[in-house]
C-alpha positions as CSV (number, residue, x, y, z in Angstrom):
1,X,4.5,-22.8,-18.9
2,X,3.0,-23.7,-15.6
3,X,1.3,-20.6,-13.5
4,X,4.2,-21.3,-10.7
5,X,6.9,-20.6,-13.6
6,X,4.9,-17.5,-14.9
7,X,4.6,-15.7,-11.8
8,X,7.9,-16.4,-11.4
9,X,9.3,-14.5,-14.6
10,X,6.3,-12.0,-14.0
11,X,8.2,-10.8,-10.8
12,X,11.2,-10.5,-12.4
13,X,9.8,-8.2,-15.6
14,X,8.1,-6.5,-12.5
15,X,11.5,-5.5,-11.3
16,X,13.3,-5.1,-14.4
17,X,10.8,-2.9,-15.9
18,X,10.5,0.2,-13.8
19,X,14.4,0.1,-14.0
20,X,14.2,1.4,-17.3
21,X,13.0,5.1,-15.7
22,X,16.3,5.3,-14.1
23,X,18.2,7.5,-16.8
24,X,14.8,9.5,-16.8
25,X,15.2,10.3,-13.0
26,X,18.8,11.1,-13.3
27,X,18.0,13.6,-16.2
28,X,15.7,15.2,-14.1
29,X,17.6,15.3,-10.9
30,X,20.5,17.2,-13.0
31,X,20.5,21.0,-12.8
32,X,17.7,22.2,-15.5
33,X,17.6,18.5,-16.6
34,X,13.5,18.4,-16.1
35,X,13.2,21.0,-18.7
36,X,10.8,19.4,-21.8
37,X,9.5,17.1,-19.2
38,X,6.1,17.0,-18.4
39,X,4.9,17.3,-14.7
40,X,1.3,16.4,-15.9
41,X,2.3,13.1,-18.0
42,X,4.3,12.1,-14.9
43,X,2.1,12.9,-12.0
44,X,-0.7,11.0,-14.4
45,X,1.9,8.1,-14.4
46,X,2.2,7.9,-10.6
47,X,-1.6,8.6,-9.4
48,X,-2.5,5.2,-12.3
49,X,0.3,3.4,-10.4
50,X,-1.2,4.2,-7.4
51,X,-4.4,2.8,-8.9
52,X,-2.3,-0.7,-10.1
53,X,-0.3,-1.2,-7.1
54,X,-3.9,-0.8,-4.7
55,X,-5.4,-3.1,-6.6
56,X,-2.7,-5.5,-6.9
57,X,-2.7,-5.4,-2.8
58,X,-6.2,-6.4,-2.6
59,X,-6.1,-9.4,-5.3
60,X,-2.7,-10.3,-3.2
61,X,-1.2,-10.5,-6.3
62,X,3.2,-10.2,-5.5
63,X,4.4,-9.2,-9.1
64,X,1.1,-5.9,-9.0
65,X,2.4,-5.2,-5.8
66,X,6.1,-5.2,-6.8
67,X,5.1,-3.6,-9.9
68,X,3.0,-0.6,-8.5
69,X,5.7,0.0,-5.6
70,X,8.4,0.6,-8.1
71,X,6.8,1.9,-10.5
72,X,5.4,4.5,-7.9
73,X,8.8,5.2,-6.0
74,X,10.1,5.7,-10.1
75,X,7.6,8.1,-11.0
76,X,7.2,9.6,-7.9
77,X,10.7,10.7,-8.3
78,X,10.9,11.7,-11.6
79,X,7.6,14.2,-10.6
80,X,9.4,14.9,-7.3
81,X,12.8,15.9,-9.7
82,X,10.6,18.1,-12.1
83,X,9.1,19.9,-8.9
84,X,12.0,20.7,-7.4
85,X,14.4,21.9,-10.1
């Protein structure tokens, strides 16, 4: 598979795969729906996405960027969900 083609299908698993968090965030958002979830696990999730999606921004590298931004907007909401209920 030529590098074109991979990053290709690397920005699309890069924008599939933080989809998968969805049900997670609208558990959480539910009345008492963040109980059994942990805030530490989560806020650990989002401050090493934080970490991915920097360092995808200084290699310039588009599917770490779109990655970390979802993954970071996901996470962040599933922490923010936990926080506030």
């Amino acid at each position: 598979m030529k590098k074109n083609s991979f990053e290709k299908f690397m920005l699309v698993f890069a924008t599939v795969e933080p989809i998968a968090t969805i049900p997670q965030i609208i558990a959480v958002w539910n009345s008492s729906g963040s109980q059994g979830v942990s805030l530490i696990t989560w806020a650990f999730y989002t401050m090493t996405s934080i970490i991915w999606f920097a360092y995808g921004i200084i290699q310039k590298d588009k599917p770490l960027i779109l990655s970390g931004a979802l993954w970071v907007t996901s996470q962040g909401l599933v922490v923010l969900g936990i926080l506030i209920n």
